[in-house]
BAVO-695460 format. One record per residue (C-alpha): x, y, z; residue in one letter. Coordinates in pm, whole numbers, plus 32768, in hexadecimal, padded with zeros to 4 digits. Layout:
REM BAVO-695460
XYZA;...
***
This chain:
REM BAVO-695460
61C95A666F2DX;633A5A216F86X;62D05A7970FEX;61AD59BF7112X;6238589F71DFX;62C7599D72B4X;61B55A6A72FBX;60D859207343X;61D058827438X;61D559DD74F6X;604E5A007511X;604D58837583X;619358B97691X;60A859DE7725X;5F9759207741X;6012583277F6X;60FC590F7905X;5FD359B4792BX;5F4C582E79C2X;607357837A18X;608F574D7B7DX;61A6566A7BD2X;62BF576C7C22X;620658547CB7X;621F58937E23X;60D758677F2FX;60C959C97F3FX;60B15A1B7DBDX;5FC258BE7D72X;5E8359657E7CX;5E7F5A947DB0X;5ECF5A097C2CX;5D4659BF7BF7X;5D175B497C40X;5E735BB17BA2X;5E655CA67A7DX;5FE25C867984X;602C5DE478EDX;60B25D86779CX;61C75E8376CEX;62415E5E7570X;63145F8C7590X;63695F49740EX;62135F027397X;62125F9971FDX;60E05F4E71BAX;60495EC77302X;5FED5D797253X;606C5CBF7388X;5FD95DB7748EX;5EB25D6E73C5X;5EB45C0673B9X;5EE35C1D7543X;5DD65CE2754DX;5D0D5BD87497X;5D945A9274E4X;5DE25AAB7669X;5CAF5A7C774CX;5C645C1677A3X;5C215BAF791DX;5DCF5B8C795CX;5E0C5CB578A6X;5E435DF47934X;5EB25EE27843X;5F605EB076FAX;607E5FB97663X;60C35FE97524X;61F7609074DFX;62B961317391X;637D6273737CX;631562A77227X;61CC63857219X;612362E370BAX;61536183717BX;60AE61E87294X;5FA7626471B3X;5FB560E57115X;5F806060722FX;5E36616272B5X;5DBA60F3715BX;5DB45F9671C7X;5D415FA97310X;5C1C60487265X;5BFB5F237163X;5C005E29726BX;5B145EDF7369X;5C245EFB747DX;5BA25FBA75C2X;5C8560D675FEX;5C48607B776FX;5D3B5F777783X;5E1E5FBA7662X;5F2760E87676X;5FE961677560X;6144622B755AX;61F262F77476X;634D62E27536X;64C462547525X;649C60DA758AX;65DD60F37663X;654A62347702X;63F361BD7740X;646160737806X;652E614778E0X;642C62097946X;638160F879B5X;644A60377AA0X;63C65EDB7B0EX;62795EFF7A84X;62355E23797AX;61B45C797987X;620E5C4D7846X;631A5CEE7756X;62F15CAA75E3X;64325D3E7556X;646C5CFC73D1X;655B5DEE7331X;65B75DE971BDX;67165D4B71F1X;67C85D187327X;670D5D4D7473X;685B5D95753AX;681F5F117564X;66CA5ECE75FCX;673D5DB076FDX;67985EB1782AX;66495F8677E9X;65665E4F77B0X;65C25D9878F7X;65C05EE879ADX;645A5F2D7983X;640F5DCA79B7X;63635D357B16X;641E5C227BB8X;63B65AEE7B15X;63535B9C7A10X;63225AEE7890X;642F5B7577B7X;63D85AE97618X;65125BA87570X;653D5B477416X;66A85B407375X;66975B8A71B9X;68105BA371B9X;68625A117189X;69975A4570B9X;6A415AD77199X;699F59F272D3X;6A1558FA71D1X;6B70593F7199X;6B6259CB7059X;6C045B0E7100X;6CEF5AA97262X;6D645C1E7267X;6BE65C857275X;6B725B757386X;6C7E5BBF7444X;6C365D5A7461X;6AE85D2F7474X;6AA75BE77548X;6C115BA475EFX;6C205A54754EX;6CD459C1745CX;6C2358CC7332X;6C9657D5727CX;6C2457657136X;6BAE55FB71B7X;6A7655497147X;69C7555A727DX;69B356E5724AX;685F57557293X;6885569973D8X;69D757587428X;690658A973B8X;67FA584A74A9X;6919582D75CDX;69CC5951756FX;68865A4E7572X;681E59D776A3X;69835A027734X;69575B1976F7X;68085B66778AX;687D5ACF78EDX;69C65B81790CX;68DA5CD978C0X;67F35C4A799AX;69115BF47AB3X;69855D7C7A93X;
***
């Protein structure tokens, strides 16, 4: 329930990259009618969001779908509710893999990269751009707000190269550290 507004702004941000037109260039706006978005959650748990994809994005743009967890009994979770919710195997592809790994092994492939670790999402950044297309639609969550927040400088600054401060615009700040940090991974 916590996630909730999370998971709904990420389902609507898809939706509309997969229709937004006015960045693209000539060459990408003759074939986005016809274009088919390969979606990966390469942490996926459960697969809710995969499945919510599945359900809530118009089938016609999507390509494939992969689901991703290293841990076996998730990946059974989430079979269990593709089943439930009558996905078609077809288009949705499920992993049992290291997240890190799995994006590596897939370099520039992927429309759309969902990545929402418990925690910080720092040791994904490299992997998670890597195996994303060029103008590709990165949603990367952040959980780790005290220390985005300033709560712990010594953290931030290991983790995202920044240093906080304990100021009462802090979730702004937070938002302008992480994605710091996702452009200078991204310049790399």
């Amino acid at each position: 329930p916590a996630q909730e507004l999370n998971r709904d702004l990420t389902v609507i941000s898809i939706a509309t990259y997969m229709t937004f037109k006015k960045y693209r260039k000539d060459k990408e706006l003759k074939n986005l009618d016809n274009y088919k978005f390969n979606i990966i959650e390469p942490l996926s748990a459960t697969g809710l969001r995969c499945i919510r994809y599945y359900t809530e994005l118009p089938l016609d743009k999507i390509d494939n779908i992969y689901s991703n967890d290293m841990d076996p009994k998730a990946v059974e979770c989430i079979n269990i509710n593709m089943e439930k919710n009558k996905v078609d195997k077809n288009n949705f592809k499920v992993f049992t893999s290291d997240a890190a790994q799995l994006m590596y092994l897939n370099p520039h492939f992927f429309d759309i990269v969902d990545l929402d670790p418990y925690g910080s999402a720092i040791p994904f950044i490299d992997s998670c751009i890597h195996c994303a297309k060029s103008g590709a639609l990165l949603c990367i969550t952040f959980t780790d707000m005290p220390v985005l927040c300033g709560n712990y400088p010594e953290t931030t600054l290991y983790k995202y190269g920044s240093i906080p401060y304990k100021v009462s615009f802090c979730h702004e700040m937070a938002i302008r550290i992480a994605l710091y940090s996702i452009s200078s991974s991204a310049s790399r």
